[in-house]
N, C-alpha and C positions, 0 to 999 in steps of 0.2 A: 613879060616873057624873058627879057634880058637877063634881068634879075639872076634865073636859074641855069644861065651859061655854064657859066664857072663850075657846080654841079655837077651838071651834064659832063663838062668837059675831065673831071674828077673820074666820073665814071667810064667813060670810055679808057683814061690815059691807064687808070689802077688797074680797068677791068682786062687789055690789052698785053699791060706789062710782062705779065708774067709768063705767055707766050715765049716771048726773045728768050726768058731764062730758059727755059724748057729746051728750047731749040739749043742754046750754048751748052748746056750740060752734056748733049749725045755726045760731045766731044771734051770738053773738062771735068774735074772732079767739082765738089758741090765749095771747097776752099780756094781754089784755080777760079771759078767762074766768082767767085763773092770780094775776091781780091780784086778784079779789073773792074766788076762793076762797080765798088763803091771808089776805085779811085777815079772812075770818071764822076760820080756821084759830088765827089769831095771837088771836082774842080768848077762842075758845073754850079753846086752851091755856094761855093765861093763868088764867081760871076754874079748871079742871082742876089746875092745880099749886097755887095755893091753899087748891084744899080736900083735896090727898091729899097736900103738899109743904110745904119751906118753900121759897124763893126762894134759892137760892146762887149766887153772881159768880165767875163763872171768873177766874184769876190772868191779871195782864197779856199774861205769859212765854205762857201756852199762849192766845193771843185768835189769834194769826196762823195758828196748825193750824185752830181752829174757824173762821175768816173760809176760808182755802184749802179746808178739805172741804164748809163752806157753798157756796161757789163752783162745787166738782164737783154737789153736787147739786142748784144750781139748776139748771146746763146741762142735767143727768137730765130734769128734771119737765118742760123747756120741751120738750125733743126728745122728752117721752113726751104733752104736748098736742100737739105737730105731726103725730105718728105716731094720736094717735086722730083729729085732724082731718081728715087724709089717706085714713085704711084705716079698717077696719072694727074697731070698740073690741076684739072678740072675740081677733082675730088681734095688734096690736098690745099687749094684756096679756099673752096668751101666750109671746111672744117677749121680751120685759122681764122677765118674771117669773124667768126663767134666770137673772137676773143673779146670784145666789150663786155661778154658774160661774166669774165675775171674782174674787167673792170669794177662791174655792177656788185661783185659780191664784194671787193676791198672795201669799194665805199661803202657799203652796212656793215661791215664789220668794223673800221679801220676811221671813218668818219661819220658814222652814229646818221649816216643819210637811209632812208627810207624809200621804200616800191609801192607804188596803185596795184591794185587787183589788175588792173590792165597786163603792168607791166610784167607782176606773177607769171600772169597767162603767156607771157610774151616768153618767160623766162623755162618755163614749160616745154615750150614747143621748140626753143632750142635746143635745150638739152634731150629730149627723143628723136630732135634731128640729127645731135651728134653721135647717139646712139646706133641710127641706122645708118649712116655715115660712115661710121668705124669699123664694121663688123662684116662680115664675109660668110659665108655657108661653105662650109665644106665637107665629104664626108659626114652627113646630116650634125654635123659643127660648128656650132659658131666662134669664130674668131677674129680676132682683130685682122684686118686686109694690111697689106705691106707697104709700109713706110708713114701708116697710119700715127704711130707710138712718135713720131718725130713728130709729125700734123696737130697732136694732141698737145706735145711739147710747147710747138711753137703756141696753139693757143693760150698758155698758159703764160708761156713768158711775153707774148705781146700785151696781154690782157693786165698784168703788173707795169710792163713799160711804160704803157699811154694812161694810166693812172699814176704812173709815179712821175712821167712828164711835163703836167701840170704846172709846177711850179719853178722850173726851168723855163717853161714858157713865157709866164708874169715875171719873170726875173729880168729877160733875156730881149725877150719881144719873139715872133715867130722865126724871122729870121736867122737870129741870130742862135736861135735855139737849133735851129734847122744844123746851122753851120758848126756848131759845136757838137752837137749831137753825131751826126753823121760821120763830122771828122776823127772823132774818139775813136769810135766802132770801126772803121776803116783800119785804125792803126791797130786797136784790140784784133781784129780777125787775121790783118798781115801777121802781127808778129806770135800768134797762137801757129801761123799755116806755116812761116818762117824755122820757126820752136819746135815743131812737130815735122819738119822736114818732107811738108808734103808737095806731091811734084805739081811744079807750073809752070805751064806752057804759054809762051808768050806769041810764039807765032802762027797759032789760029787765027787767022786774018777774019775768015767768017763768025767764029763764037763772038770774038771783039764787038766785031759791028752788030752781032743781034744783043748784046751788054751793054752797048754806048747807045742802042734805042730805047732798052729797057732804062738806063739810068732818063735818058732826055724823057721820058714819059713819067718816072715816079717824079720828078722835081717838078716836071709841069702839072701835075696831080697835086704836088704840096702845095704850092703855088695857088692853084685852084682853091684849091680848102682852104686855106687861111681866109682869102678874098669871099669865095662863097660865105664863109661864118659871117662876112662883116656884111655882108650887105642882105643874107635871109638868114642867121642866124644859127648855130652848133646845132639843133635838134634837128631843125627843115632838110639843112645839108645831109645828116647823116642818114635821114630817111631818102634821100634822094640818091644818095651814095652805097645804099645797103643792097639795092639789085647787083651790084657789080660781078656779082660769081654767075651769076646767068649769063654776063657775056661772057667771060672766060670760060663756059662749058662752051657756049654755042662755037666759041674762037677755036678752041681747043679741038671740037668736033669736026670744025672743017680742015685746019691746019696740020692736026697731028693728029688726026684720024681717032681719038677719045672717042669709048664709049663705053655710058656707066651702065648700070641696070637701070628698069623704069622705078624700083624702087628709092636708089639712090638720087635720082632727078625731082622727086617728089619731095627726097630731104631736103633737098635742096631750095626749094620753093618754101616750104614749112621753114626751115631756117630764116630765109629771107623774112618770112612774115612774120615772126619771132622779131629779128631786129629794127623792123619796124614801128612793130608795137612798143616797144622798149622806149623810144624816143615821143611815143606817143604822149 
C-alpha cells in the first residue's frame, strides 16, 4: 500500500493547488499572482534539488529546445491563470487537465507511435468531454462559456510542453529539469509582465500566503511524481493521478462556493475515464 503514497499524495497536493490560486486572483491580476508564485516556485526548487540532486548545466547546443519549450509553457500557465480568473477554477482544471490528449496526438504524428482500440475509445470520450465542457446554452445558443478559449489554450499548450519535456528530462535528470525549467518561465512571465507594464502589487499580505501554499504544494506534487514513476511506474501514477479534477470540483464547491450544471460534472467524470483508459 506504501507504494502508492506518493500518488495519493500527487493527487491531493495537484488536486488542492489550485484553490490558493483562485483565492489570490480575487485580489491580483492573473500576471501579479503568476509573478510571486513562481518566484516562490524558483526558490523552493532550488532547495529541493540540493537536497535530493546535484546541480547539472545543460549543453549550449540544447539551451534553444529548453528556452523554445520554456516559452510554450509559459504561454500554458498564463492562459491557464486567465482561464481561472475568468470561469470557475473547477471547470477550467478540468478542461486543461486533457492536455495529454495533445500529448497523444504529437506522438502519432511527430513520433510514428501508435493507439489500442482501448486507447481510441479513451480518446473519444475526452474529446466529447471537452465538448460539453466548453459550451454554454444560451438564448437556445450554444457557445463557448467564458474564459473557456484560454482553458482550451492552455490545453494545447501544456499538451506540446510535457511532450516536448521529455528530453530535458533524460538530459537533465528530473531535478534538475525541474529547476531549469521553472526557472526560465519565471523569468519569461516577469520580464513579458515587466515589458507590458502590468500593475503588481506586492503588499497583499493574504494573496502571497495563499501563492506560497499553492507553490509549497505543486513542488510537493512534483516531487511526488517523479518518486511515484520510480517505484509503480509512469502509466500506474498517471492513472492514479488522473481523478484529481474531482477533488478540485469537490474543493472548489465547498471553499468558493462553485457550481457546475449536472451536465458539466458528468464531463467531468467521462473525462476522468477517458484519461484512464489512455494509460491503460
Amino acid at each position: 500500500m506504501f507504494q502508492f503514497f506518493y500518488a495519493l499524495a500527487v493527487v491531493f497536493s495537484w488536486g488542492s493547488a489550485i484553490i490558493f490560486d483562485k483565492k489570490a486572483l480575487e485580489k491580483l491580476n492573473p500576471f501579479n499572482a503568476l509573478s510571486v508564485r513562481y518566484f516562490f516556485s524558483f526558490i523552493l526548487v532550488i532547495i529541493s534539488t540540493l537536497i535530493f540532486s546535484e546541480v547539472k548545466f545543460p549543453s549550449i547546443e540544447f539551451l534553444p529546445y529548453i528556452l523554445f519549450t520554456c516559452l510554450i509553457g509559459s504561454a500554458a500557465i498564463i492562459f491557464f491563470f486567465k482561464a481561472v480568473k475568468e470561469t470557475d477554477a473547477s471547470l477550467a482544471t478540468a478542461i486543461a487537465k486533457n492536455s495529454f490528449l495533445v500529448t497523444v496526438a504529437i506522438s502519432i504524428i511527430f513520433l510514428n507511435e501508435t493507439i489500442s482500440l482501448i486507447q481510441f475509445i479513451a480518446v473519444l470520450l475526452i474529446v466529447s468531454s471537452i465538448f460539453f465542457l466548453s459550451i454554454e446554452r444560451k438564448e437556445n445558443k450554444f457557445v463557448l462559456g467564458k474564459g473557456v478559449v484560454f482553458a482550451l489554450l492552455t490545453l494545447v499548450g501544456w499538451g506540446a510542453y510535457f511532450a516536448m519535456i521529455k528530453p530535458i528530462v533524460l538530459e537533465l535528470n528530473p531535478f534538475n529539469a525541474a529547476l531549469f525549467t521553472e526557472s526560465i518561465i519565471f523569468f519569461m512571465i516577469l520580464v513579458y509582465s515587466v515589458g507590458t507594464k502590468k500593475e503588481f502589487k506586492l503588499n497583499e499580505r493574504k494573496s502571497n500566503i495563499f501563492l506560497f501554499a499553492n507553490a509549497v504544494l505543486l513542488i510537493i506534487g512534483l516531487l511526488s511524481y517523479n518518486y511515484s514513476i520510480t517505484l509503480i511506474g509512469a502509466s500506474l501514477t498517471a492513472i492514479i493521478v488522473a481523478p484529481s479534477p474531482i477533488l478540485t470540483s469537490v474543493l472548489a464547491r465547498i471553499f468558493l462556493k462553485e457550481r457546475l450544471s449536472k451536465t458539466k460534472y458528468i464531463a467531468i467524470i467521462v473525462s476522468i475515464t477517458g484519461l484512464v483508459l489512455l494509460f491503460i
